[in-house]
C-alpha positions in Angstrom: -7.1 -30.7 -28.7 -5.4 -28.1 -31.7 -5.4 -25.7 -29.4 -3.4 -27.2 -26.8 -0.6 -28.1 -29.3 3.0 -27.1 -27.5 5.0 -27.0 -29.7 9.0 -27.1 -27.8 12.5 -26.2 -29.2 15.6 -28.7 -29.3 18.4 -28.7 -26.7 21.5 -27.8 -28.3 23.3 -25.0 -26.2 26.3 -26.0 -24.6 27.4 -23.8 -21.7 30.2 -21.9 -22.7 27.6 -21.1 -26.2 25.7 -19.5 -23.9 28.0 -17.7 -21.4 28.8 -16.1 -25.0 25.1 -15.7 -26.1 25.3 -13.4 -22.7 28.5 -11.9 -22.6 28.8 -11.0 -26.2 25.1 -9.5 -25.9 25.8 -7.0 -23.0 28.8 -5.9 -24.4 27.8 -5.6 -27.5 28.6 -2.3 -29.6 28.6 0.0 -26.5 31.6 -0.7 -25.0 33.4 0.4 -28.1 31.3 2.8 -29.4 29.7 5.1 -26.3 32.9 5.6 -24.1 33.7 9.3 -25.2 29.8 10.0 -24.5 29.7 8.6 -21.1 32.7 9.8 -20.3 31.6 13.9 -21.6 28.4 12.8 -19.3 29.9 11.5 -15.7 34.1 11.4 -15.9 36.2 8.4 -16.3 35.8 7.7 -12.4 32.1 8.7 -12.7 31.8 6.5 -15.9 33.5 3.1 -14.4 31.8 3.7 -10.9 28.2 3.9 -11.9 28.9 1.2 -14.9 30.8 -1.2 -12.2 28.0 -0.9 -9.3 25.6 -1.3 -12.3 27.1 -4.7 -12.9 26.6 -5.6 -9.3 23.2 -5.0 -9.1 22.9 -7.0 -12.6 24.2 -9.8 -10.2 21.7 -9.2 -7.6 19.1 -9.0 -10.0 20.6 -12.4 -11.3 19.8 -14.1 -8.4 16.5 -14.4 -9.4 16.9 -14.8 -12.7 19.0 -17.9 -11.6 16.5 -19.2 -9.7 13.9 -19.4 -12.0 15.2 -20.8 -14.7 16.2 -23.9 -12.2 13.1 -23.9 -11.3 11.4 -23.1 -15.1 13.5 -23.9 -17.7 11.4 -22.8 -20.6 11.8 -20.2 -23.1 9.8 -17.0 -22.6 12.1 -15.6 -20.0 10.1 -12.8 -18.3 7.2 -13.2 -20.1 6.9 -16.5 -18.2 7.7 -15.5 -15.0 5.4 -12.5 -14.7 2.6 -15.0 -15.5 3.9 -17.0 -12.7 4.0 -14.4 -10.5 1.1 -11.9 -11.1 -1.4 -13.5 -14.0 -1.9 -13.2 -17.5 -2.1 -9.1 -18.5 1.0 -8.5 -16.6 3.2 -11.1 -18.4 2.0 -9.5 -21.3 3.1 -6.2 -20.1 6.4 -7.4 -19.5 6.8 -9.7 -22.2 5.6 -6.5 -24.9 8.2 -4.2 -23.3 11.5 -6.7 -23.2 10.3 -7.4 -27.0 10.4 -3.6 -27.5 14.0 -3.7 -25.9 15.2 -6.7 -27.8 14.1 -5.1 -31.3 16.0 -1.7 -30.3 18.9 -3.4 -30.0 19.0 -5.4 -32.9 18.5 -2.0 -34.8 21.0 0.0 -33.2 23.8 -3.1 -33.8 23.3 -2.6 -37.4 23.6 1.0 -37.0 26.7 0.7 -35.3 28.4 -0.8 -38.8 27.2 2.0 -40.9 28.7 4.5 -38.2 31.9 2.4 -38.6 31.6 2.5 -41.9 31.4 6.5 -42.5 34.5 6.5 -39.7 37.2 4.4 -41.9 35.3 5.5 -45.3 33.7 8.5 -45.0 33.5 9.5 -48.8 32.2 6.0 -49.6 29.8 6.1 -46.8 28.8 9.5 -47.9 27.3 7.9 -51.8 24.0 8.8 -52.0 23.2 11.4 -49.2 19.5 10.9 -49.3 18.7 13.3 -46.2 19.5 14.4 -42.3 17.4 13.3 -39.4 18.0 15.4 -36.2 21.2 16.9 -38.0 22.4 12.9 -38.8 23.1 12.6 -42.9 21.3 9.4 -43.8 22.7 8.3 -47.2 21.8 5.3 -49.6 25.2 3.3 -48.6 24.4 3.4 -45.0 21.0 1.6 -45.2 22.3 -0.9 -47.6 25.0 -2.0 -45.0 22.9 -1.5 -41.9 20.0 -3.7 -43.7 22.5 -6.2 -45.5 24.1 -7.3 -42.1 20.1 -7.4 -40.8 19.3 -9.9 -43.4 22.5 -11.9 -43.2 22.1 -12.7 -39.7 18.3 -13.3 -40.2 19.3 -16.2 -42.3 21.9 -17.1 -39.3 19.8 -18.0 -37.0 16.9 -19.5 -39.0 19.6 -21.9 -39.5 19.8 -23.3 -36.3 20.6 -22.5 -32.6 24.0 -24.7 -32.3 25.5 -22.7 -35.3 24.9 -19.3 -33.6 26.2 -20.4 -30.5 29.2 -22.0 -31.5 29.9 -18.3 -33.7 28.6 -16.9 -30.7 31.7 -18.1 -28.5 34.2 -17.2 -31.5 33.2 -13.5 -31.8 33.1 -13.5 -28.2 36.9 -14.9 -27.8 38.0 -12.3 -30.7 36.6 -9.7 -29.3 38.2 -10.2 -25.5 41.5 -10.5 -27.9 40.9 -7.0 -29.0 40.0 -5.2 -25.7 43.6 -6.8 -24.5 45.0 -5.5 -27.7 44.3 -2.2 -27.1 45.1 -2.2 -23.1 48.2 -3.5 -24.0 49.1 -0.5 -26.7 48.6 1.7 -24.2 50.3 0.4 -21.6 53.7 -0.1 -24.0 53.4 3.0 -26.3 53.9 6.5 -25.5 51.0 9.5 -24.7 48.3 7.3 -23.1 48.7 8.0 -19.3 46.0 7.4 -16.3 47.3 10.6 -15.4 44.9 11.9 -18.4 42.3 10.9 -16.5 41.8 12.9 -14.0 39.5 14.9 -12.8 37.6 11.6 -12.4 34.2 13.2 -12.4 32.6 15.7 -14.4 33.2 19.1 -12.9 29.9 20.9 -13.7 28.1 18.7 -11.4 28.4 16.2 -8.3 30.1 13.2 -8.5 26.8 11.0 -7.2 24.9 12.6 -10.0 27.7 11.9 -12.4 27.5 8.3 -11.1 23.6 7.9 -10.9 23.8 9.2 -14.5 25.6 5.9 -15.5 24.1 3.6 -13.1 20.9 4.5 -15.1 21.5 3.1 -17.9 22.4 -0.2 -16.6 19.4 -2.0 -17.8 20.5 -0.8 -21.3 24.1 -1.5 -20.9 24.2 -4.8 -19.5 20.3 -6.3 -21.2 21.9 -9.3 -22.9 22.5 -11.4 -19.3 19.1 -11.8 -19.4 19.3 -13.5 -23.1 20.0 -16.9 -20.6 16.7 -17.3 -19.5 14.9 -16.8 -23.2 17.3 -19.7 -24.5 16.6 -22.0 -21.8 14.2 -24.5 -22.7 17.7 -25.1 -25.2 19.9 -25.8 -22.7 21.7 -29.1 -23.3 23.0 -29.0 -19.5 21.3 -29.2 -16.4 19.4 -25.4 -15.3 20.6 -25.1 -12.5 24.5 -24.3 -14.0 22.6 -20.8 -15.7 22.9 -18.8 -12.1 27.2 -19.3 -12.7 26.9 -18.2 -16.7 25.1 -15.2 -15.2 27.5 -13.9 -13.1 30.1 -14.9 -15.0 28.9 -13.0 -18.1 28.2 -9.7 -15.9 31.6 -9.9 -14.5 33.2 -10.1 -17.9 30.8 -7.1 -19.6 31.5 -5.0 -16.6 35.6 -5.5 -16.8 35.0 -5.1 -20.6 33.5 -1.8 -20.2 35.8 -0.3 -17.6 38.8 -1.3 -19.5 37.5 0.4 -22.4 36.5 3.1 -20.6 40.3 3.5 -19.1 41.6 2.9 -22.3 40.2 5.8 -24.0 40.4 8.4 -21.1 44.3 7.5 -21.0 45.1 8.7 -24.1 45.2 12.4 -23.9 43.4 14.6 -20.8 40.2 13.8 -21.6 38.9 17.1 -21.7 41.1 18.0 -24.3 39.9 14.4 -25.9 36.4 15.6 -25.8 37.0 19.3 -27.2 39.0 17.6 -30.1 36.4 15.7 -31.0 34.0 18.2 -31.0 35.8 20.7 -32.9 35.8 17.9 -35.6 32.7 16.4 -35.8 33.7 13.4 -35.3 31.3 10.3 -36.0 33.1 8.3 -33.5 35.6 9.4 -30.9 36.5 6.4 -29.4 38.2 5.3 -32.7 39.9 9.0 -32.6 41.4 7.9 -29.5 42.3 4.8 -29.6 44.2 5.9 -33.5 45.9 9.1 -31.5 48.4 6.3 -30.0 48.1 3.1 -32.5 47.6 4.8 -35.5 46.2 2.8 -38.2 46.7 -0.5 -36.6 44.9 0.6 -33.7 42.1 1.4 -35.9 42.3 -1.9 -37.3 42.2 -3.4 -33.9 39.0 -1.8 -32.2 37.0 -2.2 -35.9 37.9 -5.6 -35.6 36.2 -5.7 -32.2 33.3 -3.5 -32.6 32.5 -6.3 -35.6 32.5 -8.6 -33.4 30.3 -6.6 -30.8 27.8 -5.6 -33.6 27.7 -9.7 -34.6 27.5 -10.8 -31.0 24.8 -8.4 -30.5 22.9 -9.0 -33.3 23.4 -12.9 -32.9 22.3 -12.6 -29.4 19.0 -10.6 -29.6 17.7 -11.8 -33.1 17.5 -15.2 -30.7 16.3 -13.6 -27.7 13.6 -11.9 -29.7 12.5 -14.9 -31.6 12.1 -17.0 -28.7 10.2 -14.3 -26.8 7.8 -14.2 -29.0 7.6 -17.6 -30.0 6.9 -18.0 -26.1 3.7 -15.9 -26.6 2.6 -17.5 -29.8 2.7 -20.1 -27.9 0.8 -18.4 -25.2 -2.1 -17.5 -28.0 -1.3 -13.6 -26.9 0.2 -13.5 -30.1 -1.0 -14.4 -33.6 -0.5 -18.0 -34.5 2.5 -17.8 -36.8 4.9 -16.6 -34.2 4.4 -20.3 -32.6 5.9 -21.6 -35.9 8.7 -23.5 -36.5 10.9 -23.9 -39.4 10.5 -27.5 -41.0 14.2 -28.3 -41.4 15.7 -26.1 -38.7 13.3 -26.2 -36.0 13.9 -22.5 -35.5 10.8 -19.7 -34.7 11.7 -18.0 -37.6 8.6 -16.3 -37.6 9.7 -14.1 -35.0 13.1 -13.7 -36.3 11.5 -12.3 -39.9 9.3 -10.6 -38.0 12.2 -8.6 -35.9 14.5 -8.3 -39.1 11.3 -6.6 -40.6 11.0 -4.2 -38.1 14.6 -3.5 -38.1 15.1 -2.6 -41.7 12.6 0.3 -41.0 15.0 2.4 -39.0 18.5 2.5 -41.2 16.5 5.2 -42.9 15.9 7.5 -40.0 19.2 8.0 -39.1 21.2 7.2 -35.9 20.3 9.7 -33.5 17.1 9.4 -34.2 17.2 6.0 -33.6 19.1 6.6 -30.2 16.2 8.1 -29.0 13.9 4.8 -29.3 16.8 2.5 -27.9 16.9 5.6 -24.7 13.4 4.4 -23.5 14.0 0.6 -24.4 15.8 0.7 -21.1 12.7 1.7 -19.3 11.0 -1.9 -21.1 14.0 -3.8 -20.2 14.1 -2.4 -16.4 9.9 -3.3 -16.2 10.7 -6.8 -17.8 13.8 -7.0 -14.5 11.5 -5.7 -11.5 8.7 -8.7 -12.7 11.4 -10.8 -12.4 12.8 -9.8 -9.2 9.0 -9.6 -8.3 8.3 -13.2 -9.0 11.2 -14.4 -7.2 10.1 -12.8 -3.8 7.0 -14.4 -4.0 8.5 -17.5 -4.2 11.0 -17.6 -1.6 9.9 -17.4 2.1 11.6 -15.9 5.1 11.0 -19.5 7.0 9.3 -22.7 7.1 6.4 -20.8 9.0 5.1 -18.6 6.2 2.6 -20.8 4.6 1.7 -21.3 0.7 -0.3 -19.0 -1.1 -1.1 -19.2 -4.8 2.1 -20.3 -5.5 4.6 -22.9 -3.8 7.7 -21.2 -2.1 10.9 -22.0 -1.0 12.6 -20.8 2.9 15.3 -19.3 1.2 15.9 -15.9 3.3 19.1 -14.9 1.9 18.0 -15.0 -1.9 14.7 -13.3 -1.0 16.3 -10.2 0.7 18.6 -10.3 -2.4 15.5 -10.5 -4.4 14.0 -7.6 -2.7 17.0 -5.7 -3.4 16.6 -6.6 -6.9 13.0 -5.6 -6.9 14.2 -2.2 -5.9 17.1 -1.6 -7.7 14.7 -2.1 -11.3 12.3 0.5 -9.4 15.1 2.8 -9.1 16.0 2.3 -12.5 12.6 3.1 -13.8 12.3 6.2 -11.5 16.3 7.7 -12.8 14.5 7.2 -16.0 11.3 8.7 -15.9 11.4 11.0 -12.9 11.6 14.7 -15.1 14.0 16.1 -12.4 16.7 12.5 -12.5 20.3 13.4 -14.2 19.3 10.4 -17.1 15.4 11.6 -17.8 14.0 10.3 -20.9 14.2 13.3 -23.5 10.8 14.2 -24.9 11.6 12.7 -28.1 12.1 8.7 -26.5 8.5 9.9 -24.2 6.7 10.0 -27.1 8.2 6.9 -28.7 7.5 4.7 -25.5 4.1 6.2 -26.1 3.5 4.8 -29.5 5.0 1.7 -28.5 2.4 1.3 -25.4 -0.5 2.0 -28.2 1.0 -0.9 -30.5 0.8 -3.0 -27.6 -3.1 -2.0 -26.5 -4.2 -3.0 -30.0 -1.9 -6.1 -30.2 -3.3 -7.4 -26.9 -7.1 -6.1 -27.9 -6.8 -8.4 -31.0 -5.5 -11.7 -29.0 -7.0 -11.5 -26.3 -10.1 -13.0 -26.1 -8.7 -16.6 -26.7 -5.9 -15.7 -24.3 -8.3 -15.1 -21.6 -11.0 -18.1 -22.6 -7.5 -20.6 -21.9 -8.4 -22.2 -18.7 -5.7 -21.6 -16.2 -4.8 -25.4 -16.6 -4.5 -24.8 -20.1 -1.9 -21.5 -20.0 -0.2 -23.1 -17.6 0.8 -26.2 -19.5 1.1 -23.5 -23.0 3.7 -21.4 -20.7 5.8 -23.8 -18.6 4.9 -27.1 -19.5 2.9 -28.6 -17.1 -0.9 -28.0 -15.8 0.3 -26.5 -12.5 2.6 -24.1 -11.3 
């Protein structure tokens, strides 16, 4: 029958493609970009602490991302496990909210090169001043870079998965290069000093708030691992080796971040960073730092690795994205395009066009209003973890003498305590974000974007679902993971 057509992606990834399709992801612009505003938020300490223990509960979270992609190695990622785990409205739930996050993130990676932009040219970057958003001058240069780089890397990855991969592990490679670079300027040059770094936490509050403050954005600062799973039905190894790129790939984000985060505390007392910046406006204070000690060169240096953080980042969710919601076209909760493929590249380009399209909408609003949509992508991103995690405890059992429910288990009582863990560290993620009285509470502004978001996805789901929910369970289940039973 038509309606049963499944259509499936090639295998082309090798593994060290798509250690960098993860690493290169969760690094991304942030680690390059947001240190001065993390560290005005929480203190170096409080900064590499709460950004550190983040990482490790990535890795417990990873667990059970590890596990089911051994077990399901299809694209769809936690759209496909939610359905495993708790039915059809809640994978679309999930699936709705990690596109949401996905999308954000594409955006705010072209952002990041018009911001870089107005730092090493800021009269060129200022041509055409069209308007301010939230005190943010949006002018007619900006957009054109932020939307040329959109495009370009549309056209990328319609091209095919092995040529992103293999650029994948080059920008990934460069952009280690820089971060050692820069460590290494600091460590041989005079002024930078860990001795700038103290006090280690910010002094107008505790130092567990300054740390929950950073751990709170985890989901945000490290989405990208879970980039593994969406490409996995692409893997040209065996599953069970994506568990290793998982943990692997945190480790190297979180190292990435820290030293990043040293590097630019050490350059000058960071309060006196901070104020400097401040008094000057400045569009981008890491690159202040890091040129207070390398000069020019050392401008050179971390531009040259914020590119490659923007192209990583943009490589890496442009896929993730597309195969998402090539997963559900597939599924029929989508519109029937997204299940396309492209006749010579055998690519879902459908959903790339349609995330590139998207995208080019918000180069005219301005950064910082754009910061406020990508603020509550982490709440998607942390819904999209705890189905996950969720999934994964109901499939392992504490021993042989639990019996079978809907779903066949596993004894496996190590990974599911560690899958409990998981389960709770996305619900304390979600609460740091939306409790009103948590040190990292959505402002008002992101509220009423996750609003609109949670509209678009009513009347999306309204419009599909009937033929969703006619699919016998058979039916989805072959559609979703390839076979008729779970």
């Amino acid at each position: 029958m038509e309606k049963l057509e499944r259509r499936q992606l090639k295998r082309s990834l090798k593994p060290h493609w798509v250690w960098a399709i993860a690493f290169g992801s969760a690094i991304g612009w942030g680690a390059f970009v947001l240190p001065t505003d993390w560290i005005g938020q929480a203190g170096p300490i409080g900064v590499v602490l709460g950004i550190l223990l983040g990482a490790i509960l990535m890795m417990v979270i990873g667990v059970s991302y590890g596990f089911l992609i051994e077990k399901f190695p299809v694209t769809g990622g936690e759209f496909s496990y939610a359905y495993i785990g708790f039915g059809r409205g809640f994978a679309f739930m999930a699936g709705w909210f990690l596109t949401l996050g996905y999308i954000c993130i594409v955006a705010l990676n072209a952002s990041a090169l018009s911001l870089l932009a107005k730092f090493l040219f800021p009269e060129f970057a200022a041509i055409g001043t069209l308007y301010s958003v939230a005190g943010y001058d949006v002018s007619i240069v900006q957009i054109l870079i932020a939307s040329t780089v959109l495009v370009v890397f549309a056209l990328l990855n319609i091209r095919g998965t092995s040529f992103s991969g293999q650029t994948q592990f080059i920008f990934s490679l460069i952009l280690i290069l820089g971060i050692l670079m820069l460590a290494a300027g600091a460590m041989f040059t005079e002024g930078p000093s860990l001795s700038n770094i103290t006090p280690g936490f910010e002094p107008t509050q505790p130092a567990i708030a300054s740390v929950l403050a950073i751990l709170a954005i985890a989901p945000f600062a490290y989405v990208g691992f879970d980039n593994i799973p969406q490409a996995a039905e692409e893997f040209k190894f065996e599953s069970k080796k994506a568990f290793g790129l998982i943990i692997w790939s945190l480790l190297a984000a979180g190292l990435a971040y820290a030293f990043m985060i040293i590097i630019t505390a050490s350059t000058m007392p960071w309060q006196n960073l901070l104020a400097q910046i401040n008094e000057q406006n400045s569009v981008w204070g890491t690159g202040d730092a890091i040129e207070s000690y390398m000069g020019r060169t050392g401008v050179f240096i971390i531009a040259a690795a914020i590119c490659m953080g923007i192209f990583t980042g943009l490589n890496g969710f442009y896929l993730s994205a597309s195969r998402l919601t090539f997963a559900m076209g597939r599924a029929r909760i989508l519109p029937n395009a997204f299940r396309s493929l492209h006749s010579k590249y055998h690519t879902p380009y459908v959903g790339i066009i349609f995330t590139m399209s998207i995208c080019l909408i918000a180069p005219w609003f301005g950064r910082e209003a754009l910061l406020w949509v990508v603020d509550m992508s982490s709440t998607g991103v942390a819904i999209a973890y705890f189905f996950c995690t969720a999934t994964a405890y109901k499939m392992f059992k504490w021993s042989n003498k639990q019996p079978d429910k809907n779903i066949k288990t596993v004894a496996a009582p190590g990974r599911k305590l560690l899958s409990l863990l998981g389960m709770i560290s996305s619900i304390i993620f979600l609460i740091l974000l939306l409790l009103p009285a948590s040190p990292a509470a959505l402002g008002q502004e992101s509220l009423v974007a996750l609003g609109i978001w949670v509209l678009l996805g009513v009347v999306f789901y309204l419009f599909n679902s009937r033929r969703y929910n006619n699919l016998s369970d058979e039916e989805l289940n072959y559609l979703i993971i390839g076979r008729e039973k779970i």
